[in-house]
CHARMM internal coordinates of N, CA and C (Angstrom, degrees):
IC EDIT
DIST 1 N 1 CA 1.4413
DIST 1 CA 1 C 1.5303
ANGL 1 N 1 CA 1 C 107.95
DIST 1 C 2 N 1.4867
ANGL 1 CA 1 C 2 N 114.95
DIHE 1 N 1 CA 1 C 2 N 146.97
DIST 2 N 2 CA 1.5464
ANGL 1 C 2 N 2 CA 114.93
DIHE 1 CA 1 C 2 N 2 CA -153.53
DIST 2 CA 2 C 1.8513
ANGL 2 N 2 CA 2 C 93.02
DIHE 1 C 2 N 2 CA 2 C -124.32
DIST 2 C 3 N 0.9283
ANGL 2 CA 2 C 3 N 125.80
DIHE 2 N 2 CA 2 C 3 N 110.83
DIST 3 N 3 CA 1.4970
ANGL 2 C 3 N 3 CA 127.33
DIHE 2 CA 2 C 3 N 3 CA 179.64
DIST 3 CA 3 C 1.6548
ANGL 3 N 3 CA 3 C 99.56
DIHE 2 C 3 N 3 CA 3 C -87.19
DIST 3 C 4 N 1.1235
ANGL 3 CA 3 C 4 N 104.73
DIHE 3 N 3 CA 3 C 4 N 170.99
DIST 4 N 4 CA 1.4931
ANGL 3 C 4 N 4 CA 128.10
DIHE 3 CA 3 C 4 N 4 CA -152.20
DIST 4 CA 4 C 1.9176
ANGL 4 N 4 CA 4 C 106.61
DIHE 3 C 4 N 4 CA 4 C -149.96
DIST 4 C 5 N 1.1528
ANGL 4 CA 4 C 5 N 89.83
DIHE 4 N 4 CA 4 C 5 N 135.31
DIST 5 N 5 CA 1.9335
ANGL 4 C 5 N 5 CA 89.59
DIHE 4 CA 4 C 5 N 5 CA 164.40
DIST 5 CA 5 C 1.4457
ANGL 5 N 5 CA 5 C 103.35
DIHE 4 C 5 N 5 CA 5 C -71.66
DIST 5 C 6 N 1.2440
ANGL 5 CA 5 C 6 N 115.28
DIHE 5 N 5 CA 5 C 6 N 148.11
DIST 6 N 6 CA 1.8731
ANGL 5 C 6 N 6 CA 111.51
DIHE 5 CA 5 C 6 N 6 CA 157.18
DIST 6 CA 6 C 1.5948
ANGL 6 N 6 CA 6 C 112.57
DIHE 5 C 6 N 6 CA 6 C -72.45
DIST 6 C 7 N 1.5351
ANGL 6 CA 6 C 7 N 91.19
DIHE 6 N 6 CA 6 C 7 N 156.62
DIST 7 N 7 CA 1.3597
ANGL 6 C 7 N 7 CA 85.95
DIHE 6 CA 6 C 7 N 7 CA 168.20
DIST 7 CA 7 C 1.4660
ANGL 7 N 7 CA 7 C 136.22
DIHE 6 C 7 N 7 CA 7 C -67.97
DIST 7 C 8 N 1.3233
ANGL 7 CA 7 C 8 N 141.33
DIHE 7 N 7 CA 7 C 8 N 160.57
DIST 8 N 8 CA 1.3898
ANGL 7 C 8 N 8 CA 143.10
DIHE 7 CA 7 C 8 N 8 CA -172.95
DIST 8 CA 8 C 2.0042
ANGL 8 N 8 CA 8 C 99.67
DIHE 7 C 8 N 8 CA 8 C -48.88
DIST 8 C 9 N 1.1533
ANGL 8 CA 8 C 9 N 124.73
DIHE 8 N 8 CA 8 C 9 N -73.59
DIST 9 N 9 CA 0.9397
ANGL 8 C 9 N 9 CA 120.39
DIHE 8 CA 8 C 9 N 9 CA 149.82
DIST 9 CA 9 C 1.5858
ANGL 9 N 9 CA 9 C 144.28
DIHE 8 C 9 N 9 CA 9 C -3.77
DIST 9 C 10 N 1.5878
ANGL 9 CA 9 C 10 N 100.12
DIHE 9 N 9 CA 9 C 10 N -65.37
DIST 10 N 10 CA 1.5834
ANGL 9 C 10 N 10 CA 107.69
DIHE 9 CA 9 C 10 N 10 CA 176.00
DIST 10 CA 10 C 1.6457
ANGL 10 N 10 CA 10 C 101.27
DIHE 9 C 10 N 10 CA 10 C -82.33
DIST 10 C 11 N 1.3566
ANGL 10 CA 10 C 11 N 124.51
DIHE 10 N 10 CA 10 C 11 N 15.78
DIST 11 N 11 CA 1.4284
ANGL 10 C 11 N 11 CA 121.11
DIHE 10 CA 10 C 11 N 11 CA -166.27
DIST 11 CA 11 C 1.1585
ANGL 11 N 11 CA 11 C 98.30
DIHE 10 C 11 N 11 CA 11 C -107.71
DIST 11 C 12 N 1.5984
ANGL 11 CA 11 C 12 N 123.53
DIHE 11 N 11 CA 11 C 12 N -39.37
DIST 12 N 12 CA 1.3956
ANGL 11 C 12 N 12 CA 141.00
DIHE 11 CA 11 C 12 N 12 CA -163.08
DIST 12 CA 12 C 1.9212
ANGL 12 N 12 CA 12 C 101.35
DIHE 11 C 12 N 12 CA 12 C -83.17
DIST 12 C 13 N 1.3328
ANGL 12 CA 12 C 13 N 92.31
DIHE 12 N 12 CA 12 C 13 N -35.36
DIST 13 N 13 CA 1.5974
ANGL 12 C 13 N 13 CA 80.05
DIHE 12 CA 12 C 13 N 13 CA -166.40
DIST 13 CA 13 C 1.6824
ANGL 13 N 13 CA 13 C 98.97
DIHE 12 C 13 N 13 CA 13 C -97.56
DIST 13 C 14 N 1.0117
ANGL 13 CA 13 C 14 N 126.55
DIHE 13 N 13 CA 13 C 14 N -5.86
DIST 14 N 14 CA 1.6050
ANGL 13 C 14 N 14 CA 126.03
DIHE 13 CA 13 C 14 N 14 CA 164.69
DIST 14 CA 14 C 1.6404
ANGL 14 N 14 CA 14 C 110.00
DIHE 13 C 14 N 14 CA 14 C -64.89
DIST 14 C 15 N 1.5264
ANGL 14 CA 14 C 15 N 121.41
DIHE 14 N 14 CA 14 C 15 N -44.03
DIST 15 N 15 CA 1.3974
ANGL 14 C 15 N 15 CA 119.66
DIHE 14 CA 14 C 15 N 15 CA -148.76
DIST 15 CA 15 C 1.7102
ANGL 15 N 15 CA 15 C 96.31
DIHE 14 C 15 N 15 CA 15 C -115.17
DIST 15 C 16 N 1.3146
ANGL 15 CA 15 C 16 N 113.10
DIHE 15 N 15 CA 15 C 16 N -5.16
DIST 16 N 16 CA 1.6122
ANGL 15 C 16 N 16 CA 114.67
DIHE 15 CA 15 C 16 N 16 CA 163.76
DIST 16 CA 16 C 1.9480
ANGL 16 N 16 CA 16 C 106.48
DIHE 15 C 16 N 16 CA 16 C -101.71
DIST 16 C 17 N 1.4684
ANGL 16 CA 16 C 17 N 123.26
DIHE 16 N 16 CA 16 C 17 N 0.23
DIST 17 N 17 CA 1.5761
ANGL 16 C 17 N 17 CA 119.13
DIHE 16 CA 16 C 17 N 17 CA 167.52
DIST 17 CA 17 C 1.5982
ANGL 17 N 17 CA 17 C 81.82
DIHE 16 C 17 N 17 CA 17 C -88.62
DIST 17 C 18 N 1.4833
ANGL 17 CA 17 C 18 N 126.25
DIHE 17 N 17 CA 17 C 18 N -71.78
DIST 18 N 18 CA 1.3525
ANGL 17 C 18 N 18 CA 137.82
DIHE 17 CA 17 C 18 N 18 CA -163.83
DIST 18 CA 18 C 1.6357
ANGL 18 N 18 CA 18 C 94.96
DIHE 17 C 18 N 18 CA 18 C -23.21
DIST 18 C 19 N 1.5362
ANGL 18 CA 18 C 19 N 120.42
DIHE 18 N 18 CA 18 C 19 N -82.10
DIST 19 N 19 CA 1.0704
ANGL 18 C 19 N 19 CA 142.29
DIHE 18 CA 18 C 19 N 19 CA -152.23
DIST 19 CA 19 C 2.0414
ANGL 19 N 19 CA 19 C 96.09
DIHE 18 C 19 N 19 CA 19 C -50.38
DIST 19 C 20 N 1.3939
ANGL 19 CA 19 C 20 N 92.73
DIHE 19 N 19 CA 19 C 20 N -41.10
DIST 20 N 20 CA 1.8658
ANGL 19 C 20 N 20 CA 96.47
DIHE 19 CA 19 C 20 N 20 CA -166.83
DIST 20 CA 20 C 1.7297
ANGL 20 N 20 CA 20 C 105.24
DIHE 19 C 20 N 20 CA 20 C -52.49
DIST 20 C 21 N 1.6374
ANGL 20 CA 20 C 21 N 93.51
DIHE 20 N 20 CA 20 C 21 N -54.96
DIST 21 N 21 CA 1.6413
ANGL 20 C 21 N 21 CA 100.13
DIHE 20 CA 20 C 21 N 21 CA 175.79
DIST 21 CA 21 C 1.0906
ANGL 21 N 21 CA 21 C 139.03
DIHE 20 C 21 N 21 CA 21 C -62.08
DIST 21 C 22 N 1.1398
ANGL 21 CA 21 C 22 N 101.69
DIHE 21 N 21 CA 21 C 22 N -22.42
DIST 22 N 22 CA 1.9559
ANGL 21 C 22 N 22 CA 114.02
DIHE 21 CA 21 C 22 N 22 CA 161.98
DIST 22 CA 22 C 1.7202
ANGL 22 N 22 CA 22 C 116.36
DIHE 21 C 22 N 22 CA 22 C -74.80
DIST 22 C 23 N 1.2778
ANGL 22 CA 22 C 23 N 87.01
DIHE 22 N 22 CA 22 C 23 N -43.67
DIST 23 N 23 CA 2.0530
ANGL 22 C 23 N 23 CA 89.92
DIHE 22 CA 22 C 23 N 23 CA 177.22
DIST 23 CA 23 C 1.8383
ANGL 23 N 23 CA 23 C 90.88
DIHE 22 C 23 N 23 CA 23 C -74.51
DIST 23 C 24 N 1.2853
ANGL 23 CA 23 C 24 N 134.00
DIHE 23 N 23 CA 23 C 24 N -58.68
DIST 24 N 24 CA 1.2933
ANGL 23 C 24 N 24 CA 102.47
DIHE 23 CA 23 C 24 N 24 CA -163.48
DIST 24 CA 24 C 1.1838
ANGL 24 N 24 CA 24 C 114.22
DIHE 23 C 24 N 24 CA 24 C -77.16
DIST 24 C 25 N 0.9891
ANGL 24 CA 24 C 25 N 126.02
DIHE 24 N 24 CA 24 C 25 N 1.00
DIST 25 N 25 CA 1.6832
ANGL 24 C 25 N 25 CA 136.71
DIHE 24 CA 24 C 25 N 25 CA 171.50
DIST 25 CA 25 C 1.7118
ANGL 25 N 25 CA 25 C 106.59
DIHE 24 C 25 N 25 CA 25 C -57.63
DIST 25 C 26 N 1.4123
ANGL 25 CA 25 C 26 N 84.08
DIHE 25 N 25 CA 25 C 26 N -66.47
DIST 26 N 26 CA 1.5515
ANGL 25 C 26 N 26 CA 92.52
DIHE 25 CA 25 C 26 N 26 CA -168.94
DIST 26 CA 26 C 1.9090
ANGL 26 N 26 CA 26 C 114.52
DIHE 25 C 26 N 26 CA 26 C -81.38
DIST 26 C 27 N 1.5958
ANGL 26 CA 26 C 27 N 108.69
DIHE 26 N 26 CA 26 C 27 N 1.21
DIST 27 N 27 CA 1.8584
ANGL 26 C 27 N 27 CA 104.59
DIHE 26 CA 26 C 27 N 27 CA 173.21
DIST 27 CA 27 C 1.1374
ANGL 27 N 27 CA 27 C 99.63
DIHE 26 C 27 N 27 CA 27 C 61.49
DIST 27 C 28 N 1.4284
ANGL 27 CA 27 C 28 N 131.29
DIHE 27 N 27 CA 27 C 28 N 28.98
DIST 28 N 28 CA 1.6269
ANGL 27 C 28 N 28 CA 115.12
DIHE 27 CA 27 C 28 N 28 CA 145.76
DIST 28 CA 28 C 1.1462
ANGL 28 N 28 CA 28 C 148.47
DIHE 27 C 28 N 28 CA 28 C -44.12
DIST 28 C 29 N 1.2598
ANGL 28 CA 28 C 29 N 98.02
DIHE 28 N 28 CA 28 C 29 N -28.33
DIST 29 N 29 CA 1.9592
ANGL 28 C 29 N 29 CA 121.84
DIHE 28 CA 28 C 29 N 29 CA -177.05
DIST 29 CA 29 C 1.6164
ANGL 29 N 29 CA 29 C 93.81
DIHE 28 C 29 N 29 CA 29 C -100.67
DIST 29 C 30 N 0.8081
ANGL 29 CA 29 C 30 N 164.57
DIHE 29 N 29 CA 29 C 30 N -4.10
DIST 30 N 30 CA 1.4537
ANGL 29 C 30 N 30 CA 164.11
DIHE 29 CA 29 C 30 N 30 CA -106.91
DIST 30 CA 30 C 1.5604
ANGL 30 N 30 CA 30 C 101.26
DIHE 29 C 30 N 30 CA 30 C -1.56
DIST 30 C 31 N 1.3372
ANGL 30 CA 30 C 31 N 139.46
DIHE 30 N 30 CA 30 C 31 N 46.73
DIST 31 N 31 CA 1.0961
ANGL 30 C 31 N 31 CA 160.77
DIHE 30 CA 30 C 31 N 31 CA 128.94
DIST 31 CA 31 C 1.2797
ANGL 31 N 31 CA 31 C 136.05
DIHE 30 C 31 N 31 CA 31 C -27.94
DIST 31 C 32 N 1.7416
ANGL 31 CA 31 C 32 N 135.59
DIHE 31 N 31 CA 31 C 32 N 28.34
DIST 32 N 32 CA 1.2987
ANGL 31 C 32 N 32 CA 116.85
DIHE 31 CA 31 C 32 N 32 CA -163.36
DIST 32 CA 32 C 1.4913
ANGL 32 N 32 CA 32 C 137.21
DIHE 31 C 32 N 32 CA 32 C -77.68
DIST 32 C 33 N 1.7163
ANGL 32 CA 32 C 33 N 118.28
DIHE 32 N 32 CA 32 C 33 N 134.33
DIST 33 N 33 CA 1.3036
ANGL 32 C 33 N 33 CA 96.60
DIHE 32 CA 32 C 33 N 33 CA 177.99
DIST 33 CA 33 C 1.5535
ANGL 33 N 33 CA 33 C 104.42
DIHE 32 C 33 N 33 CA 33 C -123.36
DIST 33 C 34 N 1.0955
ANGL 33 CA 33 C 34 N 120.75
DIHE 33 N 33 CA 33 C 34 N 160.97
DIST 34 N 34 CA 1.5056
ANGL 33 C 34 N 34 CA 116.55
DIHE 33 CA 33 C 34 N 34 CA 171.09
DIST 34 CA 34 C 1.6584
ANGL 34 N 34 CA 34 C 121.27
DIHE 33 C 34 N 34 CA 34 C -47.87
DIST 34 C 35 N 1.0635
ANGL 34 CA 34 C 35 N 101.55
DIHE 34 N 34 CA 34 C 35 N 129.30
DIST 35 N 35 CA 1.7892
ANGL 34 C 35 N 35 CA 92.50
DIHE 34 CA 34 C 35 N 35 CA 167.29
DIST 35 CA 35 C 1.0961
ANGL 35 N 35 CA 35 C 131.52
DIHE 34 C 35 N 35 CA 35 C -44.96
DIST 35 C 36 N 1.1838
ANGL 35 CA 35 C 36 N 141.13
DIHE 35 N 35 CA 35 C 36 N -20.33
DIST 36 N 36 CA 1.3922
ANGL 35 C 36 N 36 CA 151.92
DIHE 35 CA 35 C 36 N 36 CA 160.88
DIST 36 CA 36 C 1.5960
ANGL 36 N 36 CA 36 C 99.79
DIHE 35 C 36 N 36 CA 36 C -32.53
DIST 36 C 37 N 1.2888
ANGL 36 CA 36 C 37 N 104.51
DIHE 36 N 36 CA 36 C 37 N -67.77
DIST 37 N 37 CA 1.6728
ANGL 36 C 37 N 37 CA 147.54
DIHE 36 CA 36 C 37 N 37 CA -164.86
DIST 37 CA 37 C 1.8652
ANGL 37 N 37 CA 37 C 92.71
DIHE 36 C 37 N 37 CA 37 C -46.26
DIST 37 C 38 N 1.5959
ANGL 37 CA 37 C 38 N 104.48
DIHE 37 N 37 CA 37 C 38 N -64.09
DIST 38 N 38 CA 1.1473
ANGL 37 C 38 N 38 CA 110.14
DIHE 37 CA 37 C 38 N 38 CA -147.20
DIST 38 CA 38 C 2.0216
ANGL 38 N 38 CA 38 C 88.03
DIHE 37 C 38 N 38 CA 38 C -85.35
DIST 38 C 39 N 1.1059
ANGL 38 CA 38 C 39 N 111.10
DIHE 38 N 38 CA 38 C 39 N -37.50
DIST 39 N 39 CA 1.9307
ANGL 38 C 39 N 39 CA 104.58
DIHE 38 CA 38 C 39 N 39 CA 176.68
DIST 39 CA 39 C 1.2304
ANGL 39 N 39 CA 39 C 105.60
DIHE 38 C 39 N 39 CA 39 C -60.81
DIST 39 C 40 N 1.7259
ANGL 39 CA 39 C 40 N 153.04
DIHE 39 N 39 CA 39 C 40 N -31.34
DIST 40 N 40 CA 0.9682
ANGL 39 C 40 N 40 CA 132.44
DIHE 39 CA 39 C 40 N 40 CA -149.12
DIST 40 CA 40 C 1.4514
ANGL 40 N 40 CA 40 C 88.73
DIHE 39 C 40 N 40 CA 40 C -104.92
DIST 40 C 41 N 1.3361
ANGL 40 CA 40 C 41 N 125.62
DIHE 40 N 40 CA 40 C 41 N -30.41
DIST 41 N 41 CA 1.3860
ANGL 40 C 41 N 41 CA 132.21
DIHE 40 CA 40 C 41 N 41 CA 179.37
DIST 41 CA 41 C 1.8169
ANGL 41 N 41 CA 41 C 112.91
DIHE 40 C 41 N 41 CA 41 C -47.30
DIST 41 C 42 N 0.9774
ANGL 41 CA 41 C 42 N 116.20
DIHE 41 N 41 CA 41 C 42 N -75.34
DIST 42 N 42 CA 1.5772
ANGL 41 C 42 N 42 CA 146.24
DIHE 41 CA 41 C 42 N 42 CA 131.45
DIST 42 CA 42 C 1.5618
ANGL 42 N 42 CA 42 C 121.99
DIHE 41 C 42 N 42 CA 42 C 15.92
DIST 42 C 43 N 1.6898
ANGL 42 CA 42 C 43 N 85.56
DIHE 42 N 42 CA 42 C 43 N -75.36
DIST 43 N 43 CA 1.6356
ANGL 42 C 43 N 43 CA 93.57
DIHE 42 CA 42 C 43 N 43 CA 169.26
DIST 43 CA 43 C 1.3796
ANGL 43 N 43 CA 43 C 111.30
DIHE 42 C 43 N 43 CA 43 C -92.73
DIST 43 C 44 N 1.3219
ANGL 43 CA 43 C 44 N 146.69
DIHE 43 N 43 CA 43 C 44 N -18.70
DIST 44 N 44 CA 1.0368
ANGL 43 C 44 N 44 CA 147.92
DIHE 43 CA 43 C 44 N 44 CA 138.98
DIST 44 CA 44 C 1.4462
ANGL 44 N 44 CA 44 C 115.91
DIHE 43 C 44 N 44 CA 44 C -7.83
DIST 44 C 45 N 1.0677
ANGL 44 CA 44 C 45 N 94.81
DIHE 44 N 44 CA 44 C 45 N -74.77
DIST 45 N 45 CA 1.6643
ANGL 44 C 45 N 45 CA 103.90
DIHE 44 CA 44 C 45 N 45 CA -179.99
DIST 45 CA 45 C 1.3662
ANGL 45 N 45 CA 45 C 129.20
DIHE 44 C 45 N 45 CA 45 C -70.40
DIST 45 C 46 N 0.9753
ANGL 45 CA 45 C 46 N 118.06
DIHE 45 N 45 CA 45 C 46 N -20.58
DIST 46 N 46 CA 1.7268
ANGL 45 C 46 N 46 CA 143.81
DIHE 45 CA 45 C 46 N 46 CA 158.72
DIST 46 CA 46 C 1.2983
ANGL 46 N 46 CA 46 C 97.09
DIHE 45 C 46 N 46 CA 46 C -67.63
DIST 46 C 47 N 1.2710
ANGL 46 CA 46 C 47 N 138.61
DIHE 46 N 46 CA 46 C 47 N -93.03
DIST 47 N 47 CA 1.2698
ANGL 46 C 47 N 47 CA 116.59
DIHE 46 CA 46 C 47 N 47 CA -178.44
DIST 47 CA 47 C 1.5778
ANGL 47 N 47 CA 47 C 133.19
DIHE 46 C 47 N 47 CA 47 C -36.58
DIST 47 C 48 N 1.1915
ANGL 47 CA 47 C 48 N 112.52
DIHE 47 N 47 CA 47 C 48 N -23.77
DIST 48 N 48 CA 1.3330
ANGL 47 C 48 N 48 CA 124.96
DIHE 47 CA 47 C 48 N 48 CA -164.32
DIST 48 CA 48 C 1.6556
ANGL 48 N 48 CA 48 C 85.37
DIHE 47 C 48 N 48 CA 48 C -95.10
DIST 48 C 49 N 0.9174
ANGL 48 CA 48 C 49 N 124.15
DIHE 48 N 48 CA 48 C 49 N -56.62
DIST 49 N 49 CA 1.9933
ANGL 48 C 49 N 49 CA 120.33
DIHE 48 CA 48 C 49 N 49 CA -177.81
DIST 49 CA 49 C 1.8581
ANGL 49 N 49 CA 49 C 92.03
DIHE 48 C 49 N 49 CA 49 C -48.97
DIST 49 C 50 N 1.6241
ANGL 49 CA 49 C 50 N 134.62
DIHE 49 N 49 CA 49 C 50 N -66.57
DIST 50 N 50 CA 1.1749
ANGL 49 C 50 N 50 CA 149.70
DIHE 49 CA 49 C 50 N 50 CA -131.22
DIST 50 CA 50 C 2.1246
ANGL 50 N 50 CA 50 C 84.29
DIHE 49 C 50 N 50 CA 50 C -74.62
DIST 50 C 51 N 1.1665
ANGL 50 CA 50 C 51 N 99.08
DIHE 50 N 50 CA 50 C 51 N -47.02
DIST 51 N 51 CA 1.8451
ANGL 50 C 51 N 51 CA 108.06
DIHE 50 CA 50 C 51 N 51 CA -160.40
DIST 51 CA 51 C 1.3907
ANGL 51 N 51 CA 51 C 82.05
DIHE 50 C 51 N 51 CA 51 C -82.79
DIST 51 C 52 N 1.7026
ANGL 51 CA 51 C 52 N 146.80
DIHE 51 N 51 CA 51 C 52 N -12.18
DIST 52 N 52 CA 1.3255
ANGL 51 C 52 N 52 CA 113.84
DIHE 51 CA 51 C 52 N 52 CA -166.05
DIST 52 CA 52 C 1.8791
ANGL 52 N 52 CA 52 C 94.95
DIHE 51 C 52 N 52 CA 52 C -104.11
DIST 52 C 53 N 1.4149
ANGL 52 CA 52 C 53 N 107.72
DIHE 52 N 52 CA 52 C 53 N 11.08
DIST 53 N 53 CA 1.4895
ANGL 52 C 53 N 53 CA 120.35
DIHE 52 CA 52 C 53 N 53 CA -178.30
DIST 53 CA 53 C 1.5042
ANGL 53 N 53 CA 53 C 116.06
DIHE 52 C 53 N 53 CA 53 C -86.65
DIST 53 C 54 N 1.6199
ANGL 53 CA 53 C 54 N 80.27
DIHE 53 N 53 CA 53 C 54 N -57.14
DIST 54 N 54 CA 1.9693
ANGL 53 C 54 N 54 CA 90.62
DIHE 53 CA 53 C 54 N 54 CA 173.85
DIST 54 CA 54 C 1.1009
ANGL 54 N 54 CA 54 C 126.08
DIHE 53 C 54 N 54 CA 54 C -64.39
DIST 54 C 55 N 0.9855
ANGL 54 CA 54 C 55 N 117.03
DIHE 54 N 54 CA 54 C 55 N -57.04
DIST 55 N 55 CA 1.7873
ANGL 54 C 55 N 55 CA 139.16
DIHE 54 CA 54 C 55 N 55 CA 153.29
DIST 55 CA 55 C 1.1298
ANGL 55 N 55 CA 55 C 132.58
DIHE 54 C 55 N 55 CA 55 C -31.40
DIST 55 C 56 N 1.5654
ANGL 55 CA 55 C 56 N 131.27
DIHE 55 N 55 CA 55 C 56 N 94.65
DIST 56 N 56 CA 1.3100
ANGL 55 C 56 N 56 CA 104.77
DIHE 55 CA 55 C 56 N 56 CA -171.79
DIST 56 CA 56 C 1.5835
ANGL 56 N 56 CA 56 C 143.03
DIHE 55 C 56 N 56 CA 56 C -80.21
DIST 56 C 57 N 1.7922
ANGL 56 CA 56 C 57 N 96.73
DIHE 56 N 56 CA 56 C 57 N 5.67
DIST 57 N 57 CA 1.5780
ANGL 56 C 57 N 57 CA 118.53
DIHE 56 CA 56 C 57 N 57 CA -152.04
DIST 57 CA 57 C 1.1132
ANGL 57 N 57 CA 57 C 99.33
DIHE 56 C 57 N 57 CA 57 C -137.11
DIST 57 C 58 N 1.5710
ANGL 57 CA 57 C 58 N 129.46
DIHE 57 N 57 CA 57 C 58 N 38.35
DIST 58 N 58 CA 1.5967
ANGL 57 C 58 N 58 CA 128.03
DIHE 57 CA 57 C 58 N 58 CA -176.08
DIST 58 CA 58 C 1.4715
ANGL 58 N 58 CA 58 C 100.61
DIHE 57 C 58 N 58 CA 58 C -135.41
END
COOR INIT
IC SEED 1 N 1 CA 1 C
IC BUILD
């Protein structure tokens, strides 16, 4: 199996969901959202970083 960089694109929008769910996770901004909010955010972006690895065209 042959891994791949993501694209510039799938890089930006993986590590700015990532980044959202950790700040609203943690109420840095005094920002609250439900956990629901902040896990799908989170893993969202993890999947979206993980599929823009395997993938060579995402």
């Amino acid at each position: 199996m042959r891994l791949s960089a993501p694209t510039g694109r799938t890089f930006g929008i993986a590590i700015v969901a990532l980044a959202a769910g950790i700040v609203l996770r943690g109420g840095w901004l005094g920002i609250s959202a439900s956990p629901d909010v902040t896990y799908w955010l989170t893993a969202g972006g993890g999947i979206l970083l993980v599929l823009g690895v395997v993938f060579n065209r995402i």
